[in-house]
N, C-alpha and C positions, 0 to 999 in steps of 0.2 A: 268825306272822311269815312263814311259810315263803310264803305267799299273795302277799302284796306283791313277794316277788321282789326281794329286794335284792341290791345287787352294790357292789363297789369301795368297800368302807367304808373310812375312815380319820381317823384323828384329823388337825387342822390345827391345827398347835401357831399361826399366826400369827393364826388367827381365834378359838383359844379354845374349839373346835366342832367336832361331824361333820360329817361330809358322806359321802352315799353316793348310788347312784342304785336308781332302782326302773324296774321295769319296767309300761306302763299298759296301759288294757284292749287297746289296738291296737300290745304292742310298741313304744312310743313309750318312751324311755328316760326320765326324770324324775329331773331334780337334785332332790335336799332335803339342807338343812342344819338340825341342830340344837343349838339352846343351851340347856346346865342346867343348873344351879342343884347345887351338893355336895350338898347335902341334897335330900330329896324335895320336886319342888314342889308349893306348894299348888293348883296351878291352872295350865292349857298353852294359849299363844296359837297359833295358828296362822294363818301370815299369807298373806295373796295378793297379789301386788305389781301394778303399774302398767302403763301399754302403754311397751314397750322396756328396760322396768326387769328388774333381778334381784335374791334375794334376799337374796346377800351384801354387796348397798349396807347391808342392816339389818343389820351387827356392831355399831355400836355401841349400835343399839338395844334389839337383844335383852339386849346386856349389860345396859341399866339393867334390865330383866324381870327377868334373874337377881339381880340385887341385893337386889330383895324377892322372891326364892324362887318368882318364875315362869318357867317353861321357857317354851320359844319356839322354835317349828318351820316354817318355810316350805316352801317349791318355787318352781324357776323353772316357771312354767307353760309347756307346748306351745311350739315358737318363741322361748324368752327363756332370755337367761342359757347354762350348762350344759348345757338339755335339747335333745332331740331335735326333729326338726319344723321345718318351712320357717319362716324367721325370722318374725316376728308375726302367723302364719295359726293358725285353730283356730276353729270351729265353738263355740258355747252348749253343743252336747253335749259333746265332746271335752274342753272345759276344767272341764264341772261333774265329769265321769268323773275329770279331776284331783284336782279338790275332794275326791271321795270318798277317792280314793287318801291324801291329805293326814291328812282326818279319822281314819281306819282305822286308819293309824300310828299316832297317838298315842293311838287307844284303844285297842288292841293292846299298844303301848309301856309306855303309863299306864294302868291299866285303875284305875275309880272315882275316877280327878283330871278336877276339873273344865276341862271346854275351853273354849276363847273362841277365833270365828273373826274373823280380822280384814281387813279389805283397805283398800288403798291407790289412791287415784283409780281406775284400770278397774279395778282388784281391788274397791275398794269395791262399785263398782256391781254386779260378780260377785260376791261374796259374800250381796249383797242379795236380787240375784233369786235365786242358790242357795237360799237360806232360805225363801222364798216356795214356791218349786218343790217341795223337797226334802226341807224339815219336816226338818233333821238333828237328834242327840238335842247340843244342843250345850246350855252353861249363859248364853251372853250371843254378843254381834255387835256389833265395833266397826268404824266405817266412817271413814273420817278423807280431806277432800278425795273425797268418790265422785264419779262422773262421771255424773250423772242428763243433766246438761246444763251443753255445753258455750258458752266465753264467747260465742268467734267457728263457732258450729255451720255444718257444712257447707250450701252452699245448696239451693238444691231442683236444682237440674239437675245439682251434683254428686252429688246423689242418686241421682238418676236414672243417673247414667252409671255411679257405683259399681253399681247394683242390675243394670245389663247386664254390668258386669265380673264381679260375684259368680256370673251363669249362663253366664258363657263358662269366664271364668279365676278361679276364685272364691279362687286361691294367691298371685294374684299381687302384688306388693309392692309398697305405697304409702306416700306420708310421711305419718308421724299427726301432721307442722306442730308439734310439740313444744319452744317455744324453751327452752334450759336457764336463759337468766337467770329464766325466771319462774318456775322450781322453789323457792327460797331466796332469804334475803337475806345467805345466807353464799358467800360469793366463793370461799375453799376447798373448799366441796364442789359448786360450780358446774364449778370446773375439774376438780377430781376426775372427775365427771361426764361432761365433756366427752372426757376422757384415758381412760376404760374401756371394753376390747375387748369388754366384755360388753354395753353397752349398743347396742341400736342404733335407727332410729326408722323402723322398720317396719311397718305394718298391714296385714292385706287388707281387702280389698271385702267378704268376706261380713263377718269377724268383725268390724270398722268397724261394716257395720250393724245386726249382731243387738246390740253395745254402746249404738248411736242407742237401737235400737226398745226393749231390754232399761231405759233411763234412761226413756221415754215410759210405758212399762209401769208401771215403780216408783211414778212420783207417780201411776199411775192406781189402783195397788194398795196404798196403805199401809198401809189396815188390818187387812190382813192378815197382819201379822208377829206372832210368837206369842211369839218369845224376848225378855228386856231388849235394846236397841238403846244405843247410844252413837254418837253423830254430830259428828263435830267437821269444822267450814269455817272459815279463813282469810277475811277480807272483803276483803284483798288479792291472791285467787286470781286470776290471768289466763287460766288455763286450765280449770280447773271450775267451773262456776257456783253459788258459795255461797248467792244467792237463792233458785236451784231445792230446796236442802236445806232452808231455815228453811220454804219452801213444804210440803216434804213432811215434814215435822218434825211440823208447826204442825197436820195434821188425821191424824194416823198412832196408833200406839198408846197408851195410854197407861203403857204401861211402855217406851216411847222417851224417852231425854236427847241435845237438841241444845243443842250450844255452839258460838256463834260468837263464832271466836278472832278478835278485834279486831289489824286490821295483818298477820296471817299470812298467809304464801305457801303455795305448794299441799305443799310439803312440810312442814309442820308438824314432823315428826320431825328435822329437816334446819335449823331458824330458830336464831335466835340465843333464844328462850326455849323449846327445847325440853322444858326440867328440868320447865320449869312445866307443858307440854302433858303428858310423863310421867306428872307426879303427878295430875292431873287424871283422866288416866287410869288412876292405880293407886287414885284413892280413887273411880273407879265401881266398881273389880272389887272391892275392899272390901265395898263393900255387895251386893254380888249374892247372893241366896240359894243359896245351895254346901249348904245343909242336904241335900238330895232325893238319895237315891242317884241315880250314874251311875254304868255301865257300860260 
């Protein structure tokens, strides 16, 4: 544990959860919050959130985890939320170096409980190519809304002029065009949304593009994932393109499950049938083979 470098632990009697920070490979200070379960869990999600998002939008998510006796551990990544780093900049490298840090804790933490990494729209699609890249020793990968490709994709000459800004100013800060109504169909957590200091809608030029090229990459590589896959898209998505996933779904592994959530918005955890997206989700981690030692 002493590795990770933790600091400023404490309990948060309003979320039910830790929270403490870690320190990353470059000094970069990193929020993690974690939810568990009284008892030992059977099994630890580990989640990656969205561009401008943070991880304590997922309290009440994590709790349903704990309900059936899964922990659930996030970070704000680089630029988001609590952590450290210029609002929504960070490098492919910088943020899988996150990832690592993420993973470690909870095998360190949990040693021999089975993990499950998860990500959410740009998280999704980070956690995807993390897997590809990374080969971690993880038991399953769930991606919910990933950003392979997006509705309205940037044009070629904003391309272009992002790809001049990434070798001048490659920090500097851009709107990821993110409207909150197309998160939910739930109005309260739109405004919630709207009303949190943590959130903001920031991206740079580099990390922008290594997200394009990193979702280009995906459907060019999908057969190459080694671990169970769960994929779930909204057909009501305005912001991630759900076609793009039944596409890379449709020729990927064959121990990948895609489900496309009929009427869903891009937040799926966030809908007014979340209970059901949940359960759906707790009866793939059900069947996951959990037999094979992990360490």
């Amino acid at each position: 544990m002493e590795a990770l470098k933790l600091s400023n632990y404490r309990e948060l009697d309003q979320y039910a959860c830790t929270e403490f920070f870690a320190t990353g490979f470059d000094n970069t200070k990193l929020h993690i919050v974690s939810w568990m379960p009284k008892a030992i869990p059977r099994a630890i999600i580990m989640l990656v959130h969205g561009s401008g998002d943070h991880i304590l939008r997922y309290d009440h998510w994590a709790r349903f985890f704990n309900d059936e006796r899964i922990g659930f551990v996030g970070l704000d990544i680089r630029g988001h939320g609590k952590s450290g780093g210029k609002r929504g900049h960070g490098t492919l490298y910088d943020v899988f170096k996150d990832i690592d840090l993420l993973i470690n804790y909870a095998k360190v933490k949990y040693p021999n409980i089975p993990r499950i990494l998860y990500g959410q729209s740009m998280g999704g699609n980070l956690v995807m190519s993390y897997v590809i890249a990374k080969k971690p020793n993880i038991n399953g990968l769930v991606s919910t809304s990933p950003w392979l490709r997006l509705i309205n994709p940037p044009s070629n000459f904003f391309r272009k002029v992002s790809k001049l800004l990434a070798k001048l100013t490659p920090s500097i800060a851009l709107s990821n065009g993110l409207n909150s109504k197309n998160l939910t169909d739930d109005e309260l957590v739109i405004k919630s949304y709207e009303n949190d200091p943590l959130v903001h809608d920031k991206i740079s030029p580099q990390l922008l593009l290594e997200v394009l090229e990193t979702g280009d990459s995906l459907l060019q590589n999908r057969h190459r994932f080694n671990v169970p896959l769960l994929v779930l898209h909204g057909t009501h998505d305005k912001i991630a393109s759900w076609r793009a996933c039944a596409e890379f779904s449709k020729y990927t592994s064959k121990n990948t499950c895609f489900k496309s959530w009929e009427g869903g918005y891009h937040e799926l955890h966030n809908d007014y049938d979340k209970e059901e997206v949940f359960g759906y989700i707790t009866n793939w981690i059900d069947q996951l083979p959990f037999s094979r030692h992990i360490n």
